[in-house]
C-alpha positions in Angstrom: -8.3 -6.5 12.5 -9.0 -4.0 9.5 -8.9 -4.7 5.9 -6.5 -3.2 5.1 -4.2 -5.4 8.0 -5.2 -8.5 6.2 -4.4 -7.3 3.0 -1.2 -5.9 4.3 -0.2 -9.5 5.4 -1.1 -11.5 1.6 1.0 -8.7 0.0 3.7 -9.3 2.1 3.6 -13.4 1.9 4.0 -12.4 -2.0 6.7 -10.4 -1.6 8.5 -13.3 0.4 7.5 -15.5 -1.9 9.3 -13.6 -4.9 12.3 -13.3 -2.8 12.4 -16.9 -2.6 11.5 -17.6 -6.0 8.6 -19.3 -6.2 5.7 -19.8 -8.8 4.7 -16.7 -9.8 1.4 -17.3 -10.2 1.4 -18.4 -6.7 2.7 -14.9 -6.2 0.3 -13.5 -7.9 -2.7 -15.5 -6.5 -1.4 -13.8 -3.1 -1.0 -10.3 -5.0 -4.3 -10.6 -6.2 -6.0 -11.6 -3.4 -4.6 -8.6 -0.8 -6.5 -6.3 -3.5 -9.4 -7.9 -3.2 -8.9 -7.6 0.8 -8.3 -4.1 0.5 -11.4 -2.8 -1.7 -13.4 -5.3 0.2 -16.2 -3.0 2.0 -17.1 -4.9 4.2 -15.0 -6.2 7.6 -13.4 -9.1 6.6 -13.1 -9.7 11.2 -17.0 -9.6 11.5 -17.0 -11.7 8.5 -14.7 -14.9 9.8 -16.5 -14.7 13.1 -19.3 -16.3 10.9 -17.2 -19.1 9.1 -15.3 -19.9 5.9 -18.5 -20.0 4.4 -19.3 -16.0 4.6 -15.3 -15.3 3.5 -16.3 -17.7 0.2 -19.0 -15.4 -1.3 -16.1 -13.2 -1.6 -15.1 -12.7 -5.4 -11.2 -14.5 -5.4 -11.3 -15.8 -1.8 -12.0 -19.9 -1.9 -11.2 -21.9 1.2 -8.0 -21.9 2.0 -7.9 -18.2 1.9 -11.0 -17.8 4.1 -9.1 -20.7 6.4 -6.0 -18.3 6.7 -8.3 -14.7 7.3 -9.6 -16.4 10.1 -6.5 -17.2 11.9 -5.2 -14.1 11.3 -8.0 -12.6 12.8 -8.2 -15.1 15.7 -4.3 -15.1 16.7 -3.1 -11.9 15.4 -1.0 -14.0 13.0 -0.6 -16.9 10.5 2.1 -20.0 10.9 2.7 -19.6 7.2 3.6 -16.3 7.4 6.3 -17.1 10.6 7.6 -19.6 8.3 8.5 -17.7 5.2 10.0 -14.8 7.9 12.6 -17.8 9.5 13.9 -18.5 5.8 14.6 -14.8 4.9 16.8 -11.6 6.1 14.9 -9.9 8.8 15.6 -6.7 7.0 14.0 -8.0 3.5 10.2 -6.4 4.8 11.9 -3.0 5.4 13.7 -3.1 2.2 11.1 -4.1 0.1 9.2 -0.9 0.8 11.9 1.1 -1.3 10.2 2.0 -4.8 13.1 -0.1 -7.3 14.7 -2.3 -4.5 13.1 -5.8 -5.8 13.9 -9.0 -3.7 17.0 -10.0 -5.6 18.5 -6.0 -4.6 17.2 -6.7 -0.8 19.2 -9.9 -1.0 22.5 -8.5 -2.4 22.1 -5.8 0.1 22.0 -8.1 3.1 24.2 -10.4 1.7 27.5 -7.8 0.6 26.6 -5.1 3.1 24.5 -7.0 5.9 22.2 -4.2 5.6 19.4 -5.0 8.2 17.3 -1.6 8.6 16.8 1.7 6.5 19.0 3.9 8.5 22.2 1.9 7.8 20.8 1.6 4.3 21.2 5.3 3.9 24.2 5.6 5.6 25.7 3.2 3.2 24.4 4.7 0.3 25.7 8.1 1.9 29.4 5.9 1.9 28.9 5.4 -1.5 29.3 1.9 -0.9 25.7 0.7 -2.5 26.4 1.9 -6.2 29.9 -0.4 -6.0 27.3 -3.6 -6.0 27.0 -5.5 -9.0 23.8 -4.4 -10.6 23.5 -1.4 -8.8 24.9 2.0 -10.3 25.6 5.5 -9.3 21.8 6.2 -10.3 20.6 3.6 -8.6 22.1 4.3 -5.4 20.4 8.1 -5.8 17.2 6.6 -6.5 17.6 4.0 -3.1 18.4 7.1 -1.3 15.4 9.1 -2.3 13.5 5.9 -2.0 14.5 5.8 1.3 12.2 8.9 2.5 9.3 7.5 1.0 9.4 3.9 2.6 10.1 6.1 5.8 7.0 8.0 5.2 5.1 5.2 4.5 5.3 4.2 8.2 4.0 7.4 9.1 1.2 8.1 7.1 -1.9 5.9 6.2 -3.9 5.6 2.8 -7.1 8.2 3.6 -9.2 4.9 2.9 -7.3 3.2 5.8 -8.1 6.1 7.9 -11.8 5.7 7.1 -11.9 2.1 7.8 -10.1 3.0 11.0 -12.7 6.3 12.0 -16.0 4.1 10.8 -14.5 1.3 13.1 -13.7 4.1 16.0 -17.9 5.6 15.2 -19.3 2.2 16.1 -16.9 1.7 19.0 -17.7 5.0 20.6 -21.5 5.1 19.2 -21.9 2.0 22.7 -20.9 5.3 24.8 -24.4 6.6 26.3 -22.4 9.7 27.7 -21.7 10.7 23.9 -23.8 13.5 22.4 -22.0 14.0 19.2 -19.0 12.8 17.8 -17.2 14.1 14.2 -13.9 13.9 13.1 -11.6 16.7 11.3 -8.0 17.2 10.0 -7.0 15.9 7.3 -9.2 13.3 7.3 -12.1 15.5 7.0 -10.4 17.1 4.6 -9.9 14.3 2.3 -5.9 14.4 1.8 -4.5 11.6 0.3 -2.6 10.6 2.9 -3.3 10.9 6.6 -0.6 11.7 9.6 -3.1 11.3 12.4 -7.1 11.4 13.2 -8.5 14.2 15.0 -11.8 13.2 17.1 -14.5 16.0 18.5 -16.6 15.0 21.3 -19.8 16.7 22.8 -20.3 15.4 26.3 -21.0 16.2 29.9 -18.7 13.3 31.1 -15.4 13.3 29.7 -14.2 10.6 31.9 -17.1 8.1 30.3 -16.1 8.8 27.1 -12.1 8.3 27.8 -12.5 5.5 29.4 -14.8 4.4 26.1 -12.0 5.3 24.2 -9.4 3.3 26.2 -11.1 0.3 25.5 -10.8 0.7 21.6 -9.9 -2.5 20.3 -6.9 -1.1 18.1 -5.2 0.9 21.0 -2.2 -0.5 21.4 -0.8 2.6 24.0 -2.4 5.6 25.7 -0.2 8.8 24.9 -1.7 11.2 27.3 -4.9 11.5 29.1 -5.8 15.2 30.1 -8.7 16.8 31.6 -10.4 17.3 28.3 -7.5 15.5 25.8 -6.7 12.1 24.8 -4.4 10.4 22.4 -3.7 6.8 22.0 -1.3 4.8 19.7 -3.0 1.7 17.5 -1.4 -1.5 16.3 -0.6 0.0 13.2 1.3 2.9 15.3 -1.2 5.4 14.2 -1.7 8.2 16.4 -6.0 9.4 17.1 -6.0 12.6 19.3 -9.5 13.0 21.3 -11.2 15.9 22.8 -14.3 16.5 24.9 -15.8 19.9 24.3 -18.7 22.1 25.4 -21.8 21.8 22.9 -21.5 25.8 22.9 -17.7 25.2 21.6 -18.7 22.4 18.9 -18.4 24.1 15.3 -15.9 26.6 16.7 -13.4 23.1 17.7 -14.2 21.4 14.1 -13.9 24.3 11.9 -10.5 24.7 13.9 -9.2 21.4 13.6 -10.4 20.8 10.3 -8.2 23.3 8.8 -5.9 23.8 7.3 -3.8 26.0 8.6 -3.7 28.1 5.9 -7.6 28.6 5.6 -7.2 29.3 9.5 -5.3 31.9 9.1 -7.0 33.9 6.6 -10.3 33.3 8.6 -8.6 35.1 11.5 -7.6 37.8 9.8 -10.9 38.1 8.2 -11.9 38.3 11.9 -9.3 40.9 13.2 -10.5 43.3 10.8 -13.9 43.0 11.6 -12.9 43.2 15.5 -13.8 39.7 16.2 -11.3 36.4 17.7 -12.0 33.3 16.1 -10.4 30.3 18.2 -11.2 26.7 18.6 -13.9 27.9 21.6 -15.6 30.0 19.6 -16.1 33.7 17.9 -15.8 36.7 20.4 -16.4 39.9 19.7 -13.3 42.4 21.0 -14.4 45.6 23.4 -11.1 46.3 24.6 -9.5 44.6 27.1 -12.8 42.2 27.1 -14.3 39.5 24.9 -17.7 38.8 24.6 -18.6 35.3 23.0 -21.3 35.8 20.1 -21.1 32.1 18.0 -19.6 28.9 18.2 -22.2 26.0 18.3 -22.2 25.2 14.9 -19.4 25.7 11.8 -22.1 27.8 9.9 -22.4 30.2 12.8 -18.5 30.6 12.7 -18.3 31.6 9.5 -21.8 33.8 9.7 -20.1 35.9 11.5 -17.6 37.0 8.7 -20.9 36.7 5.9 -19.4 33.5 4.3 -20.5 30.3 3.6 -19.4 26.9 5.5 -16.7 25.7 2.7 -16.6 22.2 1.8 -14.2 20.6 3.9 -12.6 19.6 0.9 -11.4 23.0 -0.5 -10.1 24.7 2.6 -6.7 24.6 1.5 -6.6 28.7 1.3 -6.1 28.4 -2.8 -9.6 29.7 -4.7 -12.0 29.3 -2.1 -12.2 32.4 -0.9 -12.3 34.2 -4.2 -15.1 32.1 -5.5 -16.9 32.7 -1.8 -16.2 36.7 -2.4 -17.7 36.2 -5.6 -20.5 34.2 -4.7 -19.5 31.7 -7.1 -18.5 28.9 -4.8 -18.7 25.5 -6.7 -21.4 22.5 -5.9 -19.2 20.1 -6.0 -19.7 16.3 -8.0 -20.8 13.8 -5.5 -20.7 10.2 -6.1 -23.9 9.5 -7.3 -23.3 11.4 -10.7 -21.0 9.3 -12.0 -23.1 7.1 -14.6 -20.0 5.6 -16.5 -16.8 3.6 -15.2 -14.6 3.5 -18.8 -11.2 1.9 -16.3 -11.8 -1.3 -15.7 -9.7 -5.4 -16.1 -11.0 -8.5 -16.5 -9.9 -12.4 -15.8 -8.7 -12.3 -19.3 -5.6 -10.5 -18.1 -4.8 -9.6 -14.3 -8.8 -9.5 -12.7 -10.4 -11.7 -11.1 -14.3 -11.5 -12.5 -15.6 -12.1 -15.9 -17.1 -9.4 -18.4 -20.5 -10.5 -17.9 -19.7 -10.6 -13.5 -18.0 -6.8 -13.9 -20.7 -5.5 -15.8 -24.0 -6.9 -13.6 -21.4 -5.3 -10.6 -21.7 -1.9 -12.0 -25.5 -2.6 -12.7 -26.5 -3.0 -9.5 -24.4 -0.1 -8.4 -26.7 2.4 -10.5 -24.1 3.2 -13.6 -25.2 2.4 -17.1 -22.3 1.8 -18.9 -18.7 0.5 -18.7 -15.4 0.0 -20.6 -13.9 -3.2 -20.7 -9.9 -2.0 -20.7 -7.5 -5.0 -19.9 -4.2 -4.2 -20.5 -2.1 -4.6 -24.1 0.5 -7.1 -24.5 3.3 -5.0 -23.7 2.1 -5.7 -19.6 3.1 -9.3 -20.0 3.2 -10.3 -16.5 -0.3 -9.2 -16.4 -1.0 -11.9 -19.4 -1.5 -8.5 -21.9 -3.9 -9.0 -24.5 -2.1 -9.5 -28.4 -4.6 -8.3 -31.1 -6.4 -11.5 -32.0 -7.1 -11.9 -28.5 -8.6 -8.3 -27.6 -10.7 -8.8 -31.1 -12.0 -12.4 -30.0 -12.7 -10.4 -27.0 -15.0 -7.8 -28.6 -16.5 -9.9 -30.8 -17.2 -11.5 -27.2 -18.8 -7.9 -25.6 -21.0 -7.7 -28.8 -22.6 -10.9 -28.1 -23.1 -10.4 -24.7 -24.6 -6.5 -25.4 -26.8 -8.3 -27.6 -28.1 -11.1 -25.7 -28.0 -10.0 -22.4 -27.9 -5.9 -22.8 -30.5 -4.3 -21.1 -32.3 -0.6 -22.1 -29.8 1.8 -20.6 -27.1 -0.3 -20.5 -23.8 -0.8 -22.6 -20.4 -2.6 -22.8 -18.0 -0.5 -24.3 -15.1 -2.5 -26.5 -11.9 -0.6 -24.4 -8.0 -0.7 -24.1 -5.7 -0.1 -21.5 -2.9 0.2 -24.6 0.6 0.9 -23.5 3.2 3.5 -24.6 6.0 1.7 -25.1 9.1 3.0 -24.6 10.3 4.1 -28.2 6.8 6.4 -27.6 4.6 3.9 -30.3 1.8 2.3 -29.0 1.9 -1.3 -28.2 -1.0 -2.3 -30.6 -1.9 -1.2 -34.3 -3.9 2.2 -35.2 -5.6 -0.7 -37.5 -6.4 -2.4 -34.3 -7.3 0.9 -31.8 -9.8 1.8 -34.7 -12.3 -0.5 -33.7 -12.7 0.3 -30.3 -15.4 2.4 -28.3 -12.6 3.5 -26.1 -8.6 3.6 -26.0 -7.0 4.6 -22.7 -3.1 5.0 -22.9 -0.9 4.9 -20.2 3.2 4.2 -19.6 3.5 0.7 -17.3 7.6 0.5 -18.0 10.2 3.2 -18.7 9.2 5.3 -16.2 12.5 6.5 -15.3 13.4 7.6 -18.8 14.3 11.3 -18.9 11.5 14.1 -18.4 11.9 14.8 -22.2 11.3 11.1 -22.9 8.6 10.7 -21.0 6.9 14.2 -21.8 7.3 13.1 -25.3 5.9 9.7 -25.2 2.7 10.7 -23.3 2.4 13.7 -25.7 2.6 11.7 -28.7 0.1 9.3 -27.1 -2.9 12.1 -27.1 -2.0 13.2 -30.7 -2.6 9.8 -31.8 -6.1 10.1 -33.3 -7.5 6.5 -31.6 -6.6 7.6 -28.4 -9.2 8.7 -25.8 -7.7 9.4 -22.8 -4.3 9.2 -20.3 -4.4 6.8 -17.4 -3.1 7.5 -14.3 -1.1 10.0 -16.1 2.4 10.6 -13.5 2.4 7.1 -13.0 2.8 7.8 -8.5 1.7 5.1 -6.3 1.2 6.6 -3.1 4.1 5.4 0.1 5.6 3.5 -2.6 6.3 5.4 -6.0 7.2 8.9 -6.5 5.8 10.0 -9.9 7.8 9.9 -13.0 9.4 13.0 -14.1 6.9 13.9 -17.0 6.1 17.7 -17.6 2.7 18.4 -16.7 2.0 21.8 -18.6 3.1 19.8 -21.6 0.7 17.4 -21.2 -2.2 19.9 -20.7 -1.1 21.5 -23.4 -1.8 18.5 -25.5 -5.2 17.1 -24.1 -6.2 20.6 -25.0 -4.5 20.5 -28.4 -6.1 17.2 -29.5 -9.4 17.5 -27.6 -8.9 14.2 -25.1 -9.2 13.8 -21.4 -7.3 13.0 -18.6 -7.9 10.2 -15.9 -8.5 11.3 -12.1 -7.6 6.8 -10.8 -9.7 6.3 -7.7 -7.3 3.6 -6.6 -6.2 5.1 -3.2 -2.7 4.0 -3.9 -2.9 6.1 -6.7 -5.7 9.4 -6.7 -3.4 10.1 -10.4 -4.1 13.0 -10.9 -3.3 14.9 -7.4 -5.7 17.7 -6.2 -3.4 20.6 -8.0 -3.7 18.6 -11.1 -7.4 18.4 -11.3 -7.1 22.6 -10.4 -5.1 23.0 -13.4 -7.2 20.8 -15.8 -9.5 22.4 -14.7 -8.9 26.0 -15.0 -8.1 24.6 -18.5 -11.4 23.2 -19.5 -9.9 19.3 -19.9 -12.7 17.2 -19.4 -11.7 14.1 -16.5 -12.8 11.3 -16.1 -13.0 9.4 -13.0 -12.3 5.5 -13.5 -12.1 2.7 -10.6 -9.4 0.8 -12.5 -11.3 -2.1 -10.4 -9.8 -5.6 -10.8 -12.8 -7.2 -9.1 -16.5 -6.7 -8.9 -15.7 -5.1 -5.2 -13.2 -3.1 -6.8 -15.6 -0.7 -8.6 -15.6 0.7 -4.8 -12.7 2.3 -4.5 -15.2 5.5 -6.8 -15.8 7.3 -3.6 -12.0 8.0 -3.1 -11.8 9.0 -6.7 -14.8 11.9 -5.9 -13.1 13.1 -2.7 -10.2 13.9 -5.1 -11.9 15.6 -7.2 -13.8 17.2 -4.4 -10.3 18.2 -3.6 -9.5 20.0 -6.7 -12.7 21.6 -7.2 -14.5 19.3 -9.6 -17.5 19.9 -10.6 -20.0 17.5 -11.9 -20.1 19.6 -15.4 -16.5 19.3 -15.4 -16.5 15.5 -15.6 -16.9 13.7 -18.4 -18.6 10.5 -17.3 -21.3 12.2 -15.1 -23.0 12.2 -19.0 -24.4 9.0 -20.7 -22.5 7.4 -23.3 -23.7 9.5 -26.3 -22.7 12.6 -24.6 -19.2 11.2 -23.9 -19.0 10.4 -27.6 -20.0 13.7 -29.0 -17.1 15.4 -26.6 -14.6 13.1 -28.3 -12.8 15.1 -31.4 -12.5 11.5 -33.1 -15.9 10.8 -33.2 
């Protein structure tokens, strides 16, 4: 079972929970702990096979946790789960995926309109009948309905980390497979989207029938599509569809530059081709003499791409935007790679809504090679997340300076940060008195976010001409399968960073990658520094980095053009307010 399975199950026992009610910090313990699931690395299933005791050494997880992975991953299920499902709607799960439907709307929606599935959910917002409920609204009922499409979608389409976990898992199943000479994947995968429809799989082998029959026997199949002479596809438990194919070793970089993509880098590579009086297909380049084709590359991607004099793209940046241009220019970009980031400045402690300690997060991103970090819990405005007040984010500095001076080591620094809210009049949620003191002031909008696009523009605006402000957190606010992105005008907002001299956060969360790949392009092209913050609320969380450097990958970051690739001094001197 993956990860992100587990995870899937804890958030939705907290969901069940909050429809019923109950403690919220019992909620939240269950919230909490499917986050920790999720960034885990590690398989949690080759983790139970050897005992509570291996599950414990997990930051958050104590015993009764570790009791209930276990089952799960034994049975496929958990009694406590069953339990809380036999006291509810059967339609609550499919409700609550709506971005705005809470568990008190799912309930009224069951319990006036016996609304058991999305579809008749949509038809009776379509009847108008859903903005009639008390509570509800004409605006609400607009919002359910665009809602709607994106719980739909979220059935559909997986979290690009998911789809690793699920391709590293499919590697070691298929690496048991003698008959295998080479195995890659491509799509969008390969491409690093954000979100993933399906996984495409390339083969080299002289016995197709070995490898399908490997691949049959993947423990996640839960169907076989079709099986073809040299194509398979099969259906997991997660109804996520993988697509196979066995092809010649002569054929190899021909098939993965082809189904790698896009389709819109495809086609300007066979054009490219036509005019040169070449084919380019998924078996490799040919070169036309009338009615014949003679093959002259196709082995490996840089042999395709030889054969037009350019160089094998990044998967990353063949979406057919610049990367041609820069190619034509022979100015293509090296793009940042993970182990230039030195600084995380994005980051929570137990003191609000983590789970680990300064001192815990801190040796974490020691002994992942960075040098410095930014303690950033969030501002009392984020109650629910027990938001610090002033006297307790200054007992809490006072706190980082004892510990930088006891226990800091040459190269090393805790940065005195805040997550600091824009409240919804557009002040901030703490003093400039206050923001003064720190090293480092992120600002980001946690509640209003369906105010008007003026609003919103304004109150992140007026956030980067604040002179104590450093930076714009997850800056459109999207959660990805489960919140669209508030209406806030972008061009605005660049406009500003560049006005005031401050940066803009790329969130490696993979439910959020805020900013999207177009974003980063644009912020780029403007010269807006980015930095690229784990938001980690957990020591395990500080993984989540290497989907925040795919997205940037993505938008054509390079490591100049992020701001904490440099030490701490650097940073400081790029900041106008120091």
């Amino acid at each position: 079972m993956l990860n992100s399975s587990i995870a899937d199950t804890f958030d939705l026992i907290a969901d069940l929970l909050d429809f019923q009610s109950a403690n919220p910090f019992r909620v939240r313990a269950y919230r909490n702990s499917a986050r920790t699931i999720r960034d885990y690395p590690e398989s949690l299933s080759v983790l139970a096979a050897e005992g509570k005791e291996e599950l414990m050494k997990i930051d958050g997880i104590g015993e009764d946790l570790a009791g209930k992975i276990i089952t799960l991953v034994e049975t496929g299920e958990l009694p406590m789960l069953n339990e809380l499902k036999a006291q509810i709607p059967p339609s609550l799960p499919a409700l609550l995926r709506i971005p705005g439907v809470g568990p008190k709307k799912a309930a009224l929606l069951f319990k006036e309109l016996r609304i058991k599935s999305l579809d008749e959910l949509k038809a009776a917002c379509a009847e108008g009948k859903v903005h009639q409920l008390k509570g509800f609204g004409v605006k609400t009922e607009q919002l359910i309905m665009q809602g709607i499409g994106i719980a739909s979608q979220a059935n559909e389409r997986l979290y690009w980390s998911t789809a690793d976990q699920i391709a590293n898992e499919l590697r070691q199943h298929m690496a048991s497979c003698k008959k295998v000479e080479k195995l890659e994947f491509g799509g969008s995968y390969r491409r690093g989207k954000e979100t993933i429809g399906d996984l495409d799989v390339l083969v080299v082998s002289d016995d197709v029938n070995a490898v399908m029959d490997r691949f049959a026997e993947f423990p996640g199949r839960a169907e076989t599509i079709a099986r073809g002479d040299t194509k398979m596809s099969i259906r997991t438990d997660a109804g996520f569809q993988i697509d196979l194919r066995v092809v010649p070793a002569e054929s190899f970089g021909a098939a993965w530059q082809y189904f790698t993509g896009s389709k819109e880098h495809n086609v300007i590579l066979r054009g490219m081709a036509k005019a040169k009086g070449l084919k380019i297909n998924e078996y490799g380049v040919y070169k036309i003499h009338g009615e014949k084709e003679t093959y002259i590359a196709g082995k490996t991607e840089a042999d395709v791409y030889a054969t037009l004099d350019m160089p094998v793209f990044p998967p990353e940046i063949r979406e057919a935007r610049q990367e041609f241009e820069w190619a034509a220019k022979g100015k293509l970009p090296k793009l940042i790679e993970e182990r230039d980031i030195v600084g995380d400045l994005h980051m929570h402690t137990h003191a609000t809504d983590g789970t680990a300690s300064i001192e815990e997060m801190a040796e974490a991103a020691r002994d992942r090679g960075l040098s410095y970090i930014a303690i950033t819990d969030h501002s009392k405005r984020v109650s629910m997340a027990s938001g610090l007040d002033e006297a307790r984010l200054l007992a809490q500095w006072a706190e980082i300076d004892k510990i930088n001076k006891k226990h800091g080591k040459k190269g090393f620094i805790i940065l005195k940060g805040i997550e600091c809210d824009i409240l919804e009049n557009g002040d901030m949620d703490l003093s400039d008195e206050c923001l003064a003191q720190a090293d480092w002031v992120v600002a980001s909008v946690h509640y209003g976010q369906k105010q008007p696009r003026e609003q919103i523009t304004a109150r992140i605006v007026g956030a980067l001409a604040n002179p104590h402000v450093d930076c714009i957190a997850h800056p459109t606010g999207r959660l990805l399968n489960r919140r669209e992105p508030y209406e806030v005008d972008m061009e605005a907002v660049f406009a500003a960073a560049q006005k005031y001299g401050k940066f803009l956060e790329l969130n490696a969360n993979p439910a959020r990658l805020d900013l999207n790949d177009i974003h980063l392009a644009a912020a780029r092209d403007r010269g807006i520094p980015i930095v690229i913050n784990t938001d980690a609320h957990s020591t395990d969380g500080l993984n989540v980095l290497r989907y925040g450097i795919l997205q940037a990958r993505r938008g054509g970051l390079t490591k100049e053009q992020v701001a904490n690739t440099r030490e701490w001094k650097e940073v400081m001197e790029m900041l106008r307010r120091n």
